[in-house]
Every structure is written in structure tokens, then in C-alpha cells.
N, C-alpha and C positions, 0 to 999 in steps of 0.2 A: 221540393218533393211533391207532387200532387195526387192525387188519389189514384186507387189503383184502377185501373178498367178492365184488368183480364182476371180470369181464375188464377192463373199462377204469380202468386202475392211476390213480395221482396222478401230476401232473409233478412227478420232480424240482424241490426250492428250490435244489438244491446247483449249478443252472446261475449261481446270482449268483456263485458264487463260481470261474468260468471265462474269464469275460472283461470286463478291469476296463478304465478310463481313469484318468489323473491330472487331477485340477485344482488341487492344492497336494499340494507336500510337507512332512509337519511335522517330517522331519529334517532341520536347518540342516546342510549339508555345504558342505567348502569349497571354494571355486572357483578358490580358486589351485591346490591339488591335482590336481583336478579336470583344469583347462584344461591345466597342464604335465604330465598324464602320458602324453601321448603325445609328447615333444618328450625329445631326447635331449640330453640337460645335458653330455654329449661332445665335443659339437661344434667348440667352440672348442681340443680337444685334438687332432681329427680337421683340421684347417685349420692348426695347428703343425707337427704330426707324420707326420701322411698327407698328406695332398694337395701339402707343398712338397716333402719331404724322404723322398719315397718311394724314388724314382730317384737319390736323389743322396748325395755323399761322406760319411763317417763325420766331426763337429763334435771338433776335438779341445780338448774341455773346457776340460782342465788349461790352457792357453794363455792362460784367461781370467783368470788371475789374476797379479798383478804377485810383486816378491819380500814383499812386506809382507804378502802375502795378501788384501789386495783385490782387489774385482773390478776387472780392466782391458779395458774393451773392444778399445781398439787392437790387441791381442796375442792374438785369436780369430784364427786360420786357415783356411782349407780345404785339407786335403790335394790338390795339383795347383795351384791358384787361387790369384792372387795380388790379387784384388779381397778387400773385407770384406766380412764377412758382412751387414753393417747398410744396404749400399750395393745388395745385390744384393737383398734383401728388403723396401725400404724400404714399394714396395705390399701386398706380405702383412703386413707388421708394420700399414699403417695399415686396412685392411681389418680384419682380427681385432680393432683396438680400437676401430673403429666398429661390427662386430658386435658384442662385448661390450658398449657402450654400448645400444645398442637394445634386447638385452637384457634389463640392469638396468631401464630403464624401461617394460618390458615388465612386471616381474616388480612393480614399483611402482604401477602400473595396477592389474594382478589384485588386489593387496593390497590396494587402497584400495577395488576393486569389490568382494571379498571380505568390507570391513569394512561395507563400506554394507548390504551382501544381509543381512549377519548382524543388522544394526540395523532392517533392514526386517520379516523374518522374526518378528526376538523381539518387536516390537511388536504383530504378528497372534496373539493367542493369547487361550482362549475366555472367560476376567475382561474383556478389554477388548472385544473383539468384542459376548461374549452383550449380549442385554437385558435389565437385572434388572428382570424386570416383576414377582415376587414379595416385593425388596428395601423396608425400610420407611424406610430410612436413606438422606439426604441423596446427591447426586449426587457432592458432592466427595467425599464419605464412600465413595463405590462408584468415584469413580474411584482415590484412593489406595490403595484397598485390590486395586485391577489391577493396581498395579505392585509389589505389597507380593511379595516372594519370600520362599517358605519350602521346607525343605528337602523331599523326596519321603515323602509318607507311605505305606507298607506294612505290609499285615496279616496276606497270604498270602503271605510272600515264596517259600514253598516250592513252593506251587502255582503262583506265575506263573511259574517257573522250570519245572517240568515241562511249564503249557501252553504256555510255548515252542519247548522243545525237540519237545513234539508236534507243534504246527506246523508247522516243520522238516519235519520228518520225513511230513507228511502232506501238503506242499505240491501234488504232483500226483495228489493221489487226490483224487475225490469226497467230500463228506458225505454221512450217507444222513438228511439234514434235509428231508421231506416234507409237501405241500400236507396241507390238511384231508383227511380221508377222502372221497376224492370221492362215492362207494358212498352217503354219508350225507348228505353238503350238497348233491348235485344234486335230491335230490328237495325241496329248497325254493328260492324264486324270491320275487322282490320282488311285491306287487300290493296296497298299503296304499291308489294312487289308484285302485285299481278301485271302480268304482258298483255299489250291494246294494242289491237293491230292498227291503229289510228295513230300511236307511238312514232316518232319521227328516227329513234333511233340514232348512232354513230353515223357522224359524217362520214364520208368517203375519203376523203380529206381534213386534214385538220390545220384551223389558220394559223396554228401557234401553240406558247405555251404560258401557263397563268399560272403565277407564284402567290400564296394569300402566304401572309403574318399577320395573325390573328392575335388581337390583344387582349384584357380581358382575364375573369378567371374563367375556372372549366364551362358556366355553362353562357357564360358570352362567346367564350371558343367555341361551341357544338352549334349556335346556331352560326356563327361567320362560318365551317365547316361547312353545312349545308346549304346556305347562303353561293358560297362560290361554286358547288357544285354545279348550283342551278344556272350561276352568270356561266361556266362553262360550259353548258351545253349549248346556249343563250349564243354566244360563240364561236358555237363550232371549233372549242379550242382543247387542246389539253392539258390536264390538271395532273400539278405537281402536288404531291401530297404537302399540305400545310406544315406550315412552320407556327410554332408559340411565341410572342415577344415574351421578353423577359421584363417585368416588371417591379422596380422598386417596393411597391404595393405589396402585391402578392410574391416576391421573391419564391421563384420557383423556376428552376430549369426545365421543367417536364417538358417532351414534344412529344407529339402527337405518337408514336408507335409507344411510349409510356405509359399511355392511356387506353389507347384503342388499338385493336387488332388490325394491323395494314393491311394482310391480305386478306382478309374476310370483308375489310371494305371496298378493298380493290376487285376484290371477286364480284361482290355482291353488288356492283355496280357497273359492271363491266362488259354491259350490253347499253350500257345509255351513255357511260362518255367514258375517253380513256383517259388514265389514269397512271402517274410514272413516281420512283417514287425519288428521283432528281434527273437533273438535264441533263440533255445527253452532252458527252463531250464539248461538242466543237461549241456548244452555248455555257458551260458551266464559266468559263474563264471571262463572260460577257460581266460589265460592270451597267447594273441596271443602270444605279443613279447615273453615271456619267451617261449613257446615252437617251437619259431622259423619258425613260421606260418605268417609272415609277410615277403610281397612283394613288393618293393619301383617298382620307373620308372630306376632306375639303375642296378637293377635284369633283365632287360626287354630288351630288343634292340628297338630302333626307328622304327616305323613303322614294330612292329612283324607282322607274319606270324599265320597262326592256329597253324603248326606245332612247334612254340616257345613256345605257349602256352600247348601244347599236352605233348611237353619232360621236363619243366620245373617246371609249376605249375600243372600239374593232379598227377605225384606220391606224390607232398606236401598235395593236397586235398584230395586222399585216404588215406593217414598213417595219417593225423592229421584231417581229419574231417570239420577243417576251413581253411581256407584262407584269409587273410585281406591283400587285395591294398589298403597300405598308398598311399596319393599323386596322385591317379591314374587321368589319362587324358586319352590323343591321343597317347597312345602306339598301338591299332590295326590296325595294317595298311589298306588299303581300297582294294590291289589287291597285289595276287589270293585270294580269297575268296569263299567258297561255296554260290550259291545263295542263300540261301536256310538262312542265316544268315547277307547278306547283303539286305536283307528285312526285315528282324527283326530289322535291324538300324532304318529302314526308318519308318517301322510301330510304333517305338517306338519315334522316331521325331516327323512326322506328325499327328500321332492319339492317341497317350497315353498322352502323355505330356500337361494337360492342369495347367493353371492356376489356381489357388485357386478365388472362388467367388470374396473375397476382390478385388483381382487386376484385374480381369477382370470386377466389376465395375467399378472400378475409370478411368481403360483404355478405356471404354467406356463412361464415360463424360467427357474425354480428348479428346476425336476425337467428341464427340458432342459439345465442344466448339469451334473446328474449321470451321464444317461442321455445315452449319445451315439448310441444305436442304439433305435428301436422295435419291437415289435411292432405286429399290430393293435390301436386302440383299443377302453379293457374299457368298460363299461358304468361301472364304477365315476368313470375319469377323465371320461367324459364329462359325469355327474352332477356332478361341481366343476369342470372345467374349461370345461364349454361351448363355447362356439365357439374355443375357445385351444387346445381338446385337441392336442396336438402330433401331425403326421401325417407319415407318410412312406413312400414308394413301396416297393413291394418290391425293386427297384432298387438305391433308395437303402441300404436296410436290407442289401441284401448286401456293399455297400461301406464303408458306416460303420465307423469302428475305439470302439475305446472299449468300455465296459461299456454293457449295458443292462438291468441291476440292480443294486439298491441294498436297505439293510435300515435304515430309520429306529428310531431310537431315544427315547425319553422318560423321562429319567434325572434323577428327581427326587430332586435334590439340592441342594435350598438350604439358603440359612441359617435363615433361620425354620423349616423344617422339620426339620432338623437339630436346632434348639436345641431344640425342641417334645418331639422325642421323648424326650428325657433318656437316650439312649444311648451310647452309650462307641463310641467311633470310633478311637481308638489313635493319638491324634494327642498325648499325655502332659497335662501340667499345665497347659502353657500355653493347647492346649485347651478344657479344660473351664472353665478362669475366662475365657475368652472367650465360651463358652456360656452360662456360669451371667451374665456382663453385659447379654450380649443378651435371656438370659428374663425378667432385672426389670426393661428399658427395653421391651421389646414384649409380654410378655406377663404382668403384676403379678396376672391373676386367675392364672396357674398357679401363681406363683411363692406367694399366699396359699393355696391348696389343699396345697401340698407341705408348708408348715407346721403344718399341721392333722392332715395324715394322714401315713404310713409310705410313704414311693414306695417302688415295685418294682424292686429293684437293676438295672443297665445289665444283666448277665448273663440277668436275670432276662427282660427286657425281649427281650432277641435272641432265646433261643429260643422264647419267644411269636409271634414274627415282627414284631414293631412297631417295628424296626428299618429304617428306609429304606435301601435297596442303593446301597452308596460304587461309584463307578466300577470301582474293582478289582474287584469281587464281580459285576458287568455283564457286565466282561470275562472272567472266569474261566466262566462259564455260555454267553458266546459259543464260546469256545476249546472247551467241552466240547462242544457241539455240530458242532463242526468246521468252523464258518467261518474261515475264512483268514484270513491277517493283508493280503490284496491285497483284503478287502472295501471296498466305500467303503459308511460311514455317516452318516446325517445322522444329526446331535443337536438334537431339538428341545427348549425349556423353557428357562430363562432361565439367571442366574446360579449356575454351580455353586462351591457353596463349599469354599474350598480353593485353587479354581484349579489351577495347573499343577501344585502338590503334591499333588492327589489325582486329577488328568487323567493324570500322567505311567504310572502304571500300567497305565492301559488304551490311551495312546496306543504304548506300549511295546509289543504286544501287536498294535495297532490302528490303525496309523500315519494312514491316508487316512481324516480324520475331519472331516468339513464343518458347516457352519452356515449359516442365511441371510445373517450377515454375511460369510461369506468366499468364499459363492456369488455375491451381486448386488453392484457394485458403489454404491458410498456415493450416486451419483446416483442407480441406481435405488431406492435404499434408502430417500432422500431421502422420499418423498412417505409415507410410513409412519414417519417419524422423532416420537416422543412420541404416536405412536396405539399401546398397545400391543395393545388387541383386535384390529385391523388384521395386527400384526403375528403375534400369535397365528394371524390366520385361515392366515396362510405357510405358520406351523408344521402346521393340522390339513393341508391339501393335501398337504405334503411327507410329512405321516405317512402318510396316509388313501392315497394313490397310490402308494407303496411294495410293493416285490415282499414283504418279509416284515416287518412291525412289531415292537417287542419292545417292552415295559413294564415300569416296577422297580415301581410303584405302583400297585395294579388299581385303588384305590379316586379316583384322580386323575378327574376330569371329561374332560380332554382324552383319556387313556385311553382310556376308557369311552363316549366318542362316536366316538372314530376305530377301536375294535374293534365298536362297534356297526356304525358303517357300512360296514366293510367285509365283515361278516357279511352283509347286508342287497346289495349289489351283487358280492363279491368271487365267487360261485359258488361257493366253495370251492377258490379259487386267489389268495388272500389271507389267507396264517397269522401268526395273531399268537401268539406269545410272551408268557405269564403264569406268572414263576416263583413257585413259593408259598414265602413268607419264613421260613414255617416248618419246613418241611422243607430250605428249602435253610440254613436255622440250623444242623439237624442235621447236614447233610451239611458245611459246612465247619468245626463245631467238631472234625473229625477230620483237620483242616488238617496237621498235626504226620506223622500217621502212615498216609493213606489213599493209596493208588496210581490213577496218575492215570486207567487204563485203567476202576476203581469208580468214578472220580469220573465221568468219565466215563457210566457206564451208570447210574448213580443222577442225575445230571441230566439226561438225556436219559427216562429213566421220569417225572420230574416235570414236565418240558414235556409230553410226551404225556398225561399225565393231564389238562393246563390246557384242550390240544386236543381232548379230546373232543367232538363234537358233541352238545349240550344244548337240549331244549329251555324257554322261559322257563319258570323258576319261581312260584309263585306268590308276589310282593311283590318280586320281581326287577325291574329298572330294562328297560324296552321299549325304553330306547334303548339301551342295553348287551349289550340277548341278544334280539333279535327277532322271533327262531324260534318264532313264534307263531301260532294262527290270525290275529288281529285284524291281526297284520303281515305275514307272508308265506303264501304259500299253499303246498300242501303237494300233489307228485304221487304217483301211487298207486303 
């Protein structure tokens, strides 16, 4: 973030964190407490004491007992009165033990509503909710281990104790957490669909036709999607709408018109290459594999060239007609590149690619259950949301209660990536042999390379930064920023591992912390249940239309296209959060001894470093950093 240079400053981000709403609370508290603390447990003493026996004679006690010293009621008195005392009160007597009856079942009620709330409560929690769309294990296998309880793991226990107490303590002041440099990001703007008359445009001719199956979840499909658009014009060929492989992993049939609008992409492309959306007759009956018209990612080199593609696959698409990428991804590399085609990425990104009605509904009463107040619609929501974008009168918007902001989160933290990195996470012994079981049942080529060579001790590992950020370490970097503990955040990405034992730290910290499972209910969830691209596309909306994003993992896909695109629409009132693992290695192996107010300004200098406005580099990913001529245009 660097200083401002013009009059017209940044908004404040620190307004998310002024006016919030609840939609769960994930502290179970109890409601028998709760309900009787306004009720005075007196009462039945006040209706003995006071209200009969205010105005009236002194009970002489002693009377009440015989010579044996039991009690005898007969031989209570009243001074004056020669009635008994049981005679003259027989309606207070039974009144008071029909009050106290009511009472007690009153108190048996709340107890048993107290006990249900608590059994409702514990069973919402994010192991059972999430969706392990990254898990490779068995469903029983992921659901027993939801309910599996382990004790709370901590690694900073001294730092979450100060950022709490800072919190506290900072409850009604601002942070000074700030938009991008306005100064910097206004002078670029989106125009990837604008027409260049330098644009080479539809061949006149076209050599063929190019089949992609795209592997991958949603958003390794979106860029192979854009990817092959660009090898088909690259070509001179035309493009058969993609097909999805179906993988064991992510078990999901979805194909591409499930996800994305056909003809709006077909349309909206449909000056730069054509577009069909299967082959025509006399080639449908064509058997690629047999006639040797098939092109893996091992045909290809890493990050090709045009030119790989020019001497390898164009004589296959003139002599045979078709071509089909099995498996195809990130084979084209992003430079040298004609510009003229790395605009066609971008245009195929940002402006083709929308979501199918279905999920741009539901993605929009996802963010209208966090958001209970609008502003004007940005450009960015209206680009995923479409005709759903949530709207509301300025009317409405000065009555609304509720928060209308949020700060989505992408806290990669699962099990396979976990086990992958061979890192020490402080969870002791039993840990790591449940690591080290999981990397020779999923992963056997690492576990044969570990044999062969010397791995790089866990310590070794952290302050390299190849260490995934555990929830604690998320939270410790929010607090240091000065977000409040009345934020609400969504958490996107599937099953984190650990569960509540490595949740609890940051929920401690961070109480109002939502999900799409605890936002929509199971019927709306219903029609998205075992699609998990589908359900990923939730997660990019709920990221992507977020007042401020943060990421543990730059190098994640979903990432990397939800900071992309909000570069590319956000104006520079869309800041994302990229903490660098290495530096922030540094900064908490001084966990022991550093005061909170350095910890502090030493995370708060490495956010601002992530935020600088950049423009792409050269072999930098154009959906990830856009700021480019070929993607956005640039004012003078």
C-alpha cells in the first residue's frame, strides 16, 4: 500500500469492521442462564414474607414445637388470634406451592431446550458442514473423522493471548486497513473486449476442429478453457466446446454448459474464432484414438511456445481434421506471446465466462445473507452476478440493520496438503504418524523420492515458507491488522484438517465465521450436493464479491483467479491480502519474545508490500496480475 499522492485518498476498509449483523453464533451459551437472568429466584420468599406477613403479628416460633421437640403444628399461635395459622392461610399456602410447581417445570423446559440447542449447535461445525472436495478418502472415512474430537492445538499460544487482549482493547477504534492505492489502480480499467483494428480476427477458412478435455477442478478447467481458446485461434481452427474429465478426485459429472452459459460464450466470442458446440456429422463417428489424433500434456512441453504448437499439432489438424487434448491444462505458456492472443485469454476470462443462472442465483443469496445492507452495485458483482446482483433503494439502504461488509477467506488447509508438505504443525507424535500414513497411501512417489534423498528438516521447511498457514497463523495476521473480532468471514475451500482442534484458535479470536453450508440451507444446497465444481463456483462469487479477500496460498488456482479478477473489475476498492510465508516464518519464530505492537507493524509492512500495484511480469500468469496492455488499458 504506499502513500497516497493525489487529493482523492482511499476508502477506508476499516468501515467492515463498524457495522456487523449475526447469522450464527459459534459460542454455545446456555439458555437456561440466559432466560432466568432476568427472573428473581426471590419470589417465592417475597410471597411468604412480604406480601402476607407485612402488616401482620410477630409468629411465635417456639410454640411450634411439642415437649419432645418435634414439630407440632397444633400449638403455633398468633399473638391476639385465636384461629390457626394454617386455617387462615390455607389460600397463600396453596398458591405458593402451585407457583413453585410451575416453576420447577418451567426450569425443566429450559433445561431440556438448553440440552437440545447444545446438541444442535455441536453438530454444525466446519468437519461436518465443509465439503471435502480436496479429500481422497472414502465418505465414511470423512464422515467419522467429523466427529472424531481432539484436543485444541496451539503454537502461538502467547501471541493469541496478546492479540486478544489487543482486541479488547481496540474494540471501538478504527484500523487503518486501506483500499489499494487509489492514485495507482484508477489509472487502469478493464477493455480486454474492446475491437483493435490491428486484431487479426476469423480466418477465412478454418484448418479443423480442436476437442480439449479438461481435467482438474473448476478453476483448473477455466483456465485450460481459455487456454485452448487462445491455441485455437493460434490455429486457425475451430473450437468444439470443452468437455470436463470425470475424476475420481473430485467426482463430479459437471460439463461445461452446467457451469457456464454456452451461448453467451459463444456469442461473446464470436468475432475472434468459431465456435461449435459438437462436430458436425460426417466427423462425429471419427475414433480420435484410433486414428492417432490425440494429444496428451506429455506430447507438449511445459509452458509451450506458439511455435510448439505451430510444428507439432497444425500438420496433425491439417492431415486428420481433428485434434483432441486429452487432459489439457496449463501447457501455453503466458510469454512470448502475440498480443493479439493474450487478449483473447483475458477476454475469455473476464467476459465470456459467465455462470449458469442456477449458480449465480444461489451465489447471490449467499452474499445476501452476509450482507444485510447495500451499496451501489460494483461492476465487479454485476460481472458474476448478472441479473441477481442484489439491489436496493437508498431508502431501503438507510434502514437496513446488519453489516454490509465482509472479508472472505481461502485457508488452505487440508489434509493432503498438509501431509505433502512434510512440515511440523505442533500437533506431537500422534500427528506425524498420521501424516507420514497418509503420504504412503496417497502419495508413494513422494514417499520413494524421500528414500533416495536427504529431505529438508520441518524447521528447515518453515522458514523457506513451504509451510501452509494453520488457521492460528491466519488469525494472528487478521488481529495484526486490526480487524475486530465482530468481523464476519466467510471461509471458502473444503475440509480443513484438524477440525475444531485447529478451528478453535481462530474461532477464539473470530467468532462470526460462516460457510456456504451454514449460510444456505440443505434445500437450497440440495441441487449442488455431489457437484463439487458447482459448489466451488459458491465459493469463487462469495470470494470474488467480497469487500476485502485474504489468501494463505498465493500459489492456489482459486487464489489466483479470484485476485485476478478482482484486479481487473475491483477499481482499486477490492484489496486482497497476500501474506508472504517467508517473512511471516520470520516474524513468528520470535513468537516467545516479540511485543505485540512489532508484531504488529512488521505484519502490517508485509501486507503492504503484497499490495503494491504491479504491473504483469514477464511469464506471470494474465489471469492473476492483468495490469497489462493486452488486458486492461491504461489512462494517461
Amino acid at each position: 500500500m504506499g502513500k497516497q499522492g493525489s487529493p482523492r485518498r482511499a476508502r477506508p476498509v476499516s468501515q467492515i469492521t463498524n457495522s456487523f449483523f449475526r447469522t450464527k453464533d459459534y459460542h454455545i451459551r446456555s439458555s437456561t442462564s440466559d432466560s432466568l437472568g432476568g427472573t428473581d429466584l426471590s419470589i417465592g420468599r417475597r410471597i411468604l414474607g412480604g406480601d402476607n406477613y407485612g402488616n401482620s403479628k410477630v409468629v411465635l416460633l417456639h410454640g411450634l414445637k411439642d415437649d419432645s421437640g418435634k414439630l407440632n403444628p397444633c400449638k403455633g399461635v398468633y399473638v391476639g388470634k385465636k384461629h390457626t395459622w394454617f386455617r387462615r392461610n390455607v389460600k397463600s399456602i396453596s398458591f405458593m406451592l402451585l407457583f413453585m410447581a410451575l416453576m420447577l417445570l418451567l426450569m425443566v423446559f429450559l433445561f431440556l431446550l438448553d440440552s437440545l440447542m447444545v446438541s444442535l449447535f455441536a453438530s454444525v461445525n466446519l468437519q461436518g458442514s465443509s465439503t471435502s472436495r480436496y479429500s481422497n478418502g472414502s465418505e465414511e472415512d470423512r464422515t467419522a473423522y467429523a466427529h472424531e474430537e481432539r484436543p485444541s492445538v496451539h503454537m502461538y499460544s502467547r501471541l493469541l493471548n496478546l492479540a486478544s487482549g489487543s482486541l479488547a482493547e481496540k474494540e471501538f477504534k478504527k484500523d487503518s486497513l486501506r483500499d489499494e492505492p487509489y492514485y495507482q489502480t484508477s489509472k487502469w480499467r478493464p477493455c480486454a473486449d474492446k475491437k483493435y483494428p490491428t486484431s487479426p480476427g476469423k480466418p477465412a477458412k478454418s484448418n479443423g476442429y480442436i476437442m480439449i478435455s479438461a481435467n482438474g477442478g473448476l478453476n483448473q478447467q477455466r483456465v485450460a478453457i481459455c487456454n485452448a481458446v487462445a491455441v485455437a485461434s493460434l490455429l486457425n481452427a475451430t473450437l468444439v466446446l470443452p468437455k470436463f474429465l470425470y475424476s475420481n478426485v473430485w467426482k463430479d459429472p459437471s460439463q461445461f454448459g452446467d457451469i457456464y452459459q454456452e451461448d453467451y460464450f459463444m456469442r461473446i466470442l464470436k468475432d475472434d474464432i468459431d465456435i461449435v458446440k459438437e462436430l458436425p456429422p460426417h466427423l462425429k463417428s471419427l475414433d480420435t484414438e484410433a486414428i492417432g489424433s490425440i494429444i496428451t500434456d506429455s506430447d507438449i512441453v511445459k509452458e509451450a511456445k506458439p511455435d510448439d504448437f505451430l510444428s507439432s499439432v497444425l500438420p496433425l489438424l491439417l492431415e486428420k481434421r481433428v485434434v483432441h487434448f486429452l487432459g489439457f491444462g496449463n501447457r501455453l505458456g503466458f510469454d512470448p506471446l502475440p498480443p493479439h492472443l493474450q487478449r483473447l485469454r483475458c477476454k475469455c476470462n473476464f467476459h465470456a465466462l459467465k455462470f449458469v443462472p442456477k449458480i449465480q442465483e444461489t451465489g447471490s443469496l449467499l452474499v445476501k445473507r452476509i450482507k444485510k445492507s447495500y451499496a451501489a452495485p460494483r461492476q465487479l458483482d454485476k460481472q458474476l452476478l448478472g441479473d441477481f446482483t442484489p439491489r436496493i433503494s437508498s431508502k431501503q439502504h438507510n434502514v437496513a440493520r446488519g453489516t454490509s461488509k465482509y472479508l472472505a477467506l481461502h485457508l488452505r488447509f487440508e489434509e493432503d496438503m498438509v501431509a505433502y508438505s512434510l512440515c511440523d504443525f505442533g500437533g506431537g507424535e500422534n500427528e506425524k504418524k498420521g501424516l507420514q500414513a497418509y503420504r504412503e497411501i496417497h502419495f508413494p512417489l513422494l514417499i520413494e523420492r524421500l528414500r533416495n534423498t536427504k529431505p529438508v528438516s520441518p524447521v528447515e521447511l518453515r522458514k523457506l515458507g513451504r509451510c501452509p498457514l494453520t488457521p492460528e497463523e491466519a488469525a494472528l495476521v487478521l488481529a495484526a491488522l486490526g480487524f475486530k473480532p465482530e468481523t464476519y468471514i466467510y471461509l471458502a475451500g473444503s475440509h480443513i484438517y484438524g477440525g475444531d482442534s485447529r478451528m478453535h484458535p481462530f474461532t477464539s479470536l473470530y467468532p462470526n465465521l460462516v460457510t456456504k453450508e451454514t449460510l444456505l440451507t440443505p434445500i437450497e444446497l440440495a441441487p449442488f450436493r455431489n457437484f463439487s465444481s458447482q459448489l466451488a463456483a459458491l465459493d469463487f462469487i462469495a470470494c470474488a464479491t467480497s469487500d476485502v479477500f485474504a489468501m494463505t496460498d498465493s500459489g492456489s488456482q482459486l487464489s489466483s483467479l479470484v485476485s485476478g479478477f478482482r484486479t481487473y473489475y475491483g477499481d482499486g476498492h477490492a484489496p486482497t491480502l497476500r501474506p508472504n510465508k517467508k517473512r511471516l516464518a520470520a516474524i513468528l519464530a520470535e513468537n516467545r519474545t516479540i511485543g505485540w505492537n512489532t508484531f504488529e507493524d512488521r505484519i502490517r509492512k508485509m501486507i503492504e508490500e503484497g499490495q503494491r500495484v504491479r504491473v504483469r511480469g514477464s511469464g506471470r500468469s494474465i489471469y492473476r496480475q492483468p495490469r497489462c496492455s493486452e488486458c486492461m488499458c491504461r489512462s494517461q
